[in-house]
C-alpha positions as CSV (number, residue, x, y, z in Angstrom):
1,X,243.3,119.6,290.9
2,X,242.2,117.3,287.9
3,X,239.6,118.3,285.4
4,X,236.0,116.8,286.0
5,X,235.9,113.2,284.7
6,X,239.8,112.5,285.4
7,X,240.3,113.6,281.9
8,X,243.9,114.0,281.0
9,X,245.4,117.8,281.4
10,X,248.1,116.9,278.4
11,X,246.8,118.9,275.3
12,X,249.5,117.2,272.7
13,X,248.1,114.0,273.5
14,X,244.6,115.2,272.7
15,X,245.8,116.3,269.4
16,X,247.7,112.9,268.2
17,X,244.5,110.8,268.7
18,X,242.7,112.2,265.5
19,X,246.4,111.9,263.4
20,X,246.5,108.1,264.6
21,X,243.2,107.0,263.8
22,X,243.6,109.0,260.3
23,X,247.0,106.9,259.7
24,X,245.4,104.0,260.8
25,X,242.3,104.3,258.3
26,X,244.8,105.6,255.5
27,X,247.2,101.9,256.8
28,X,244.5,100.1,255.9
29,X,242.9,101.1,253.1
30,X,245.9,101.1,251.8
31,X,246.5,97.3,252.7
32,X,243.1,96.5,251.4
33,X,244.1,98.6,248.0
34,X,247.2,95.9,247.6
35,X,245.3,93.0,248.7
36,X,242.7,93.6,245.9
37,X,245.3,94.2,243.0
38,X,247.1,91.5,243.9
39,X,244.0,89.1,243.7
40,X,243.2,91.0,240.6
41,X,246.9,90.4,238.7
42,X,246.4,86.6,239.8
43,X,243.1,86.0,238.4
44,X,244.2,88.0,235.0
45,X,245.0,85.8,232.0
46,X,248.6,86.1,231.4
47,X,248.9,87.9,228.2
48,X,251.9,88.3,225.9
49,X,252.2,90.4,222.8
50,X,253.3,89.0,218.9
51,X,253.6,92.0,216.1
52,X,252.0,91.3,213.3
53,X,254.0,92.1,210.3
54,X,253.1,93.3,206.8
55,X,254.9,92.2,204.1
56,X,256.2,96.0,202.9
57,X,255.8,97.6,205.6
58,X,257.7,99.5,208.1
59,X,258.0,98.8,212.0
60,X,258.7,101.1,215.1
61,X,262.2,101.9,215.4
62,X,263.9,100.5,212.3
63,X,267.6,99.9,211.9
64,X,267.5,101.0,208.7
65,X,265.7,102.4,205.8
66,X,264.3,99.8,203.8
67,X,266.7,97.8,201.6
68,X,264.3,95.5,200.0
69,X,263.9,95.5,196.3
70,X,260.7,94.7,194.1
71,X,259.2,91.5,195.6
72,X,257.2,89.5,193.8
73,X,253.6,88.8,194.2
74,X,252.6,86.0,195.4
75,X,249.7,83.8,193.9
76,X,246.3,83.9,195.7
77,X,245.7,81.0,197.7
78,X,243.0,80.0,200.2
79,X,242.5,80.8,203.2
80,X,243.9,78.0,205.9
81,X,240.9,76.2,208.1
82,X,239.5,78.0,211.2
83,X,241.1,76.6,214.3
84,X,239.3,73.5,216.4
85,X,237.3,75.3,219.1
86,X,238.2,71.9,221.4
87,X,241.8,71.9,221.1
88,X,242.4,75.7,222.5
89,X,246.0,75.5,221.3
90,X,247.4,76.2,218.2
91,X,250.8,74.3,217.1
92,X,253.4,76.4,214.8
93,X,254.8,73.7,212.8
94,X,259.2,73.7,212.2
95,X,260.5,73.3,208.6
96,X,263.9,72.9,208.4
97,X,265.7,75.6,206.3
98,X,266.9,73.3,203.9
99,X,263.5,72.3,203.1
100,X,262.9,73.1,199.0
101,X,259.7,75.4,198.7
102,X,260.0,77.1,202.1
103,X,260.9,80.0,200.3
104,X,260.7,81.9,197.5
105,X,261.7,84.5,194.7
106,X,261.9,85.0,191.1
107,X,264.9,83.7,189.3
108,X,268.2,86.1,188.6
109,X,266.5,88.9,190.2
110,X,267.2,90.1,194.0
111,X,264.9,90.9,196.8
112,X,267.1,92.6,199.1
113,X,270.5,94.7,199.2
114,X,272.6,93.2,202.0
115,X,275.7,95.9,200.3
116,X,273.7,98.7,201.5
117,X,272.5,97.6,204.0
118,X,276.0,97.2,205.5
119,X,276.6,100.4,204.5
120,X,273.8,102.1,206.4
121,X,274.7,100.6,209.5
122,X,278.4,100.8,209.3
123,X,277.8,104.9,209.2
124,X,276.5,105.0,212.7
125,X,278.7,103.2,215.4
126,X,275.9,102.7,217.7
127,X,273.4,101.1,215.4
128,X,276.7,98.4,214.1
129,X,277.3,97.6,217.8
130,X,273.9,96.7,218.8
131,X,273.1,94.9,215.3
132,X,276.1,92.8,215.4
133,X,275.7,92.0,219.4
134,X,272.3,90.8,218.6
135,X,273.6,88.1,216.6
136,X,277.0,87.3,218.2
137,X,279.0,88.7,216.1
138,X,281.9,91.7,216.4
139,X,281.6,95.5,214.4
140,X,284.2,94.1,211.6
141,X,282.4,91.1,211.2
142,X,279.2,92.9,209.9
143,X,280.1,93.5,206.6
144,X,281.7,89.8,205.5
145,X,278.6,88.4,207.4
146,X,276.1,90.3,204.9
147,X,277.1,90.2,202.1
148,X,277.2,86.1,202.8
149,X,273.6,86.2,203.1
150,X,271.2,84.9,200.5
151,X,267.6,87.6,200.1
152,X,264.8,85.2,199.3
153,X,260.8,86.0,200.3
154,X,259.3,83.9,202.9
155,X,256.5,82.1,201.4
156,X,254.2,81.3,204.8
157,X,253.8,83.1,207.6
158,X,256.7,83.0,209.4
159,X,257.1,83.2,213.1
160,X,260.4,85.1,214.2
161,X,261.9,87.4,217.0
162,X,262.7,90.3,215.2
163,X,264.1,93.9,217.2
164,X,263.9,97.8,217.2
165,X,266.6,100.3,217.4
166,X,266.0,102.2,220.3
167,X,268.0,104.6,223.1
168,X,271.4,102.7,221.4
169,X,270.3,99.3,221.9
170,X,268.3,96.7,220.1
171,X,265.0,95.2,222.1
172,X,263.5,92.0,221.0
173,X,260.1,91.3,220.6
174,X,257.6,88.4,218.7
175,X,257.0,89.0,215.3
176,X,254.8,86.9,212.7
177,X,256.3,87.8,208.9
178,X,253.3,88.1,206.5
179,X,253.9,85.5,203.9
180,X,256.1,87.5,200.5
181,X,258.0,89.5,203.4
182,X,261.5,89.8,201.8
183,X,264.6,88.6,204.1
184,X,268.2,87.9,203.9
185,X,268.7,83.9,204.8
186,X,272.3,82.2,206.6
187,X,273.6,79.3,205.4
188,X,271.2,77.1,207.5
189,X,268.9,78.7,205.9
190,X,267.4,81.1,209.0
191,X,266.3,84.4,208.3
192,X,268.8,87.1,209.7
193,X,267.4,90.3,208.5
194,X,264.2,91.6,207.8
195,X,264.7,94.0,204.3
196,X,261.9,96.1,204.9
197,X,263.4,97.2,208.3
198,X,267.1,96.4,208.1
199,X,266.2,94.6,211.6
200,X,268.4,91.1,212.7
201,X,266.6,88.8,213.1
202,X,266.4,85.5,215.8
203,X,264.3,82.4,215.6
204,X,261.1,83.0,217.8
205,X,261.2,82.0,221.4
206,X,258.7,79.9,222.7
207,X,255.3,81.3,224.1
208,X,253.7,80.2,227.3
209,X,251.5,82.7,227.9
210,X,247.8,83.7,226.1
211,X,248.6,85.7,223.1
212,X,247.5,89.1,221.5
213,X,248.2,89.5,218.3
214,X,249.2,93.7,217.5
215,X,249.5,95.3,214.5
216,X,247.3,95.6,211.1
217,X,246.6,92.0,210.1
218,X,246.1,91.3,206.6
219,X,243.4,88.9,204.8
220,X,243.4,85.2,205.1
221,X,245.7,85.3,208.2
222,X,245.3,82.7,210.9
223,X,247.9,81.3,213.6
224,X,248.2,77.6,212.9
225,X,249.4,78.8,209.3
226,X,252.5,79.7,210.7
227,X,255.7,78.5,210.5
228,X,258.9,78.5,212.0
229,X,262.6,77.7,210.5
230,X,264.8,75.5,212.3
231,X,268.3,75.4,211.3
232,X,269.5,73.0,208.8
233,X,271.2,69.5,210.0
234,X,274.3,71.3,208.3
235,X,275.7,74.4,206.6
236,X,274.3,75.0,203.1
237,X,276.1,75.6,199.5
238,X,272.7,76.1,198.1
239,X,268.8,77.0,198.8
240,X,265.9,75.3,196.5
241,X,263.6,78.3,195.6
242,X,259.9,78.5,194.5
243,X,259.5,80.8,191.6
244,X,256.7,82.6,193.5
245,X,255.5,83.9,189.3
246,X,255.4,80.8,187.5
247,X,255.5,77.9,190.4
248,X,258.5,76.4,189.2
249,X,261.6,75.9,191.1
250,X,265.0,77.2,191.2
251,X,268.5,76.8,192.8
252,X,270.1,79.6,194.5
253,X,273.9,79.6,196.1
254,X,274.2,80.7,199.2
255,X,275.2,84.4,198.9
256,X,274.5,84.5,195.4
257,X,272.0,87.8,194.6
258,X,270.5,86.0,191.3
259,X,272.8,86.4,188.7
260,X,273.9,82.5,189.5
261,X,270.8,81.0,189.7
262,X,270.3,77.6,188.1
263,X,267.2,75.5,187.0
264,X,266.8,72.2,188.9
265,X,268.5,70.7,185.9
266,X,271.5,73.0,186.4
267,X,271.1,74.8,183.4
268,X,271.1,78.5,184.0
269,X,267.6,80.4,184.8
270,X,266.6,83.0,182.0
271,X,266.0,86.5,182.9
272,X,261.9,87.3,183.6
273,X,260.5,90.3,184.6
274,X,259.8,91.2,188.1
275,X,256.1,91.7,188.8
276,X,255.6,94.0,192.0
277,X,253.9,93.2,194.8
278,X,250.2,94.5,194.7
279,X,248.8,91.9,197.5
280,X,250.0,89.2,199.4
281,X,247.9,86.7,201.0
282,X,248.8,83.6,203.0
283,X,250.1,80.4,201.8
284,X,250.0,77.5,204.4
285,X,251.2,73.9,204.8
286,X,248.7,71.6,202.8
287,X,247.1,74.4,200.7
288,X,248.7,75.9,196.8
289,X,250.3,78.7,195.9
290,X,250.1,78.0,192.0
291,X,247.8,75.3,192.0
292,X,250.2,72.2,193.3
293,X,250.6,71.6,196.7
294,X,253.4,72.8,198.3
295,X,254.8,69.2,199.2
296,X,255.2,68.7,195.5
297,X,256.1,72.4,194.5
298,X,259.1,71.0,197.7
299,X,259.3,67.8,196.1
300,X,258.7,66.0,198.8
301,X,256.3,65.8,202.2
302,X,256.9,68.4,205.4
303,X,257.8,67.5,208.5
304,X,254.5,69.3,210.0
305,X,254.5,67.2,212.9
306,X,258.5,67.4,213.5
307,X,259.5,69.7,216.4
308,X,255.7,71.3,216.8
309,X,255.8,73.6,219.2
310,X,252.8,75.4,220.8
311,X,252.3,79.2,220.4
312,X,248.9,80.5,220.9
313,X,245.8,80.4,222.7
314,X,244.2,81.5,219.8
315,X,243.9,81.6,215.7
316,X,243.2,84.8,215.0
317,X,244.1,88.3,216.2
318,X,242.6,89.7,219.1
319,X,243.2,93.0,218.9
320,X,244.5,95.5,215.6
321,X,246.6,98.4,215.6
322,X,247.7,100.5,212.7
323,X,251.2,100.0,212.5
């Protein structure tokens, strides 16, 4: 006979009705969970990081120990103008890397020691592999290839794509170089190697996306005063240097370490001494490092406006980290 009520007699199927309506609820609020994240990664502004870098100082995961030498300190120069509220964009202007006055240095003296820095990374098979790879070149070619380079110091803030060292492989990311950063130059005039860090380094790729600045920042810094190198129209036998001590200027050959640098006039440079760094601060297009602008210190106008390229939603850092 049937229970009172014509209630079912099966007690397993009493049992599942609690379990379904708790899978149900769990279904949904799972559902709803998704629903909301995804509206929430939509509405986000989409963010990506740039490293600030300090002139001298280290980075996570190095290549190398640093194989920079005494760098000279730059002149003090004002700071470049706060960035128009209206325009929301900032535009990183392109020099050319044959440009005279895009970098600098102080005459018959060396910033950085491509030798040993060839040396260091031909110990460890891993680190030569993934250096060379980043820059299209083989294991054998490492050594020919640096010791071709020219050091020099970047005299603006420099906008690059720079890399760590890590788990045997070498990761890009967006770098700014604070302006007196020693680097090793190719003979378009590109840096290639960050001294400080033994890092390779690739002209910046192009950012789309809002930016946060990480890193320590240092004084004076802003985003439109950066720069970035484009490749000379063709190979280079020589780079035109500021002399970042006395504002004069200097010819360098490419690969040369100092001991062959000439005056303008080709006569060669006399031997000065080196005055280490104590603090660098920002030079940028239109504003002096010595007290000339830097179109005459380059001997002739840059091509701000040539190959702009937009890079930030922002002029200033958002957010600091020590490094």
């Amino acid at each position: 006979m049937p229970p009172p009520g014509g209630g079912s007699t099966d007690p397993h199927r009493r049992g599942r009705r609690p379990v379904l309506l708790i899978v149900g609820l769990a279904l949904f609020a799972m559902a709803a969970g998704l629903f909301f994240l995804g509206r929430q990664a939509d509405q986000a502004p989409q963010q990506e990081a740039v490293r600030l870098q300090p002139a001298a100082a280290t980075a996570p995961d190095p290549f190398t120990p640093s194989v920079a030498g005494p760098v000279p300190a730059l002149r003090a120069v004002p700071p470049p103008p706060a960035p128009s509220p209206e325009s929301g964009k900032v535009q990183v202007a392109g020099h050319y890397g044959s440009e005279p006055g895009l970098y600098g240095g102080t005459g018959r003296a060396s910033t950085c020691d491509a030798r040993r820095l060839a040396n260091l990374l031909l110990r460890d098979a891993y680190k030569r592999q993934a250096w060379a790879g980043t820059l299209g070149l083989t294991p054998a070619d490492l050594r020919p290839y640096l010791t071709g380079l020219t050091p020099a110091v970047v005299i603006m803030d420099t906008r690059v794509t720079d890399h760590h060292y890590r788990e045997g492989r070498a990761r890009p990311y967006q770098a700014v170089l604070q302006a007196g950063t020693a680097v090793l130059l190719d003979r378009y005039g590109v840096p290639r190697v960050r001294c400080a860090t033994g890092d390779p380094l690739r002209p910046p790729a192009a950012v789309t996306k809002k930016v946060i600045y990480t890193g320590r920042s240092w004084r004076g810094f802003q985003a439109e005063g950066t720069v970035r190198v484009l490749p000379a129209r063709q190979p280079l036998d020589a780079l035109v240097l500021t002399d970042v001590v006395t504002g004069g200027r200097f010819v360098r050959p490419v690969g040369g370490t100092g001991a062959t640098d000439r005056n303008v006039a080709g006569t060669p440079v006399s031997s000065a001494p080196l005055v280490t760094v104590a603090a660098v601060t920002v030079a940028a297009v239109g504003h002096t490092v010595t007290g000339l602008p830097l179109s005459v210190l380059a001997g002739k106008a840059w091509r701000a406006a040539e190959a702009t390229w937009t890079c930030c939603g922002n002029g200033r850092p958002e957010r600091e980290e020590s490094s």
